[in-house]
C-alpha positions, 0 to 999 in steps of 0.5 A: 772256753765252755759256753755257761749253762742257762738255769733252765738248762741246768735244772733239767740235767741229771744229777742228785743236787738239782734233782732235790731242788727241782722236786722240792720247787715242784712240790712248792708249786703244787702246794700252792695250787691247792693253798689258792685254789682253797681261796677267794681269787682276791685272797688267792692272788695275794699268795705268792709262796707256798710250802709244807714241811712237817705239816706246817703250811707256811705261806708267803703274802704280798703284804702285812694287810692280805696276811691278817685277811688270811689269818681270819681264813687260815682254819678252813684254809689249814681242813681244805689243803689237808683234805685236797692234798690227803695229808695232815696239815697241822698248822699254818704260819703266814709271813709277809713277803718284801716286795722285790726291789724295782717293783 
């Protein structure tokens, strides 16, 4: 019997369906990097994802209080992204992550 694949291992193996995955979950790590970079680090450890799709900023926050905090900066958060990663980020959507069960 095959011993099974970590994740990390089949994250890392060729092959053009993890090979998305693994740019698109970089590309997610990168945008998150600019979106909490552009923030005050009380605001910014609120941000747990972070995406852009079709120059909308989509953002994952730990909860519905830090989401309307993000609302008030979400301009001037929508002109810094844009300029830092040099493309159009045209609006930004801001959701409430749950928390994860256990935490």
């Amino acid at each position: 019997m095959l011993k099974p694949k970590s994740i990390n291992e089949l994250l890392c193996t060729k092959g053009k369906p993890l090979s998305a995955l693994r740019s698109r979950s970089r590309a997610r790590l990168v945008t998150l990097d600019h979106v909490r970079a552009a923030l005050s680090p009380t605001l910014a450890a609120t941000v747990v994802t972070a995406g852009l799709e079709g120059g909308a900023l989509t953002l994952g926050v730990a909860g519905s209080h830090w989401a309307s905090r993000l609302r008030y900066s979400s301009e001037a958060l929508r002109t810094q992204v844009s300029q830092t990663m040099a493309v159009p980020v045209l609006k930004v959507r801001i959701k409430v992550i749950p928390p994860t069960a256990g935490t």
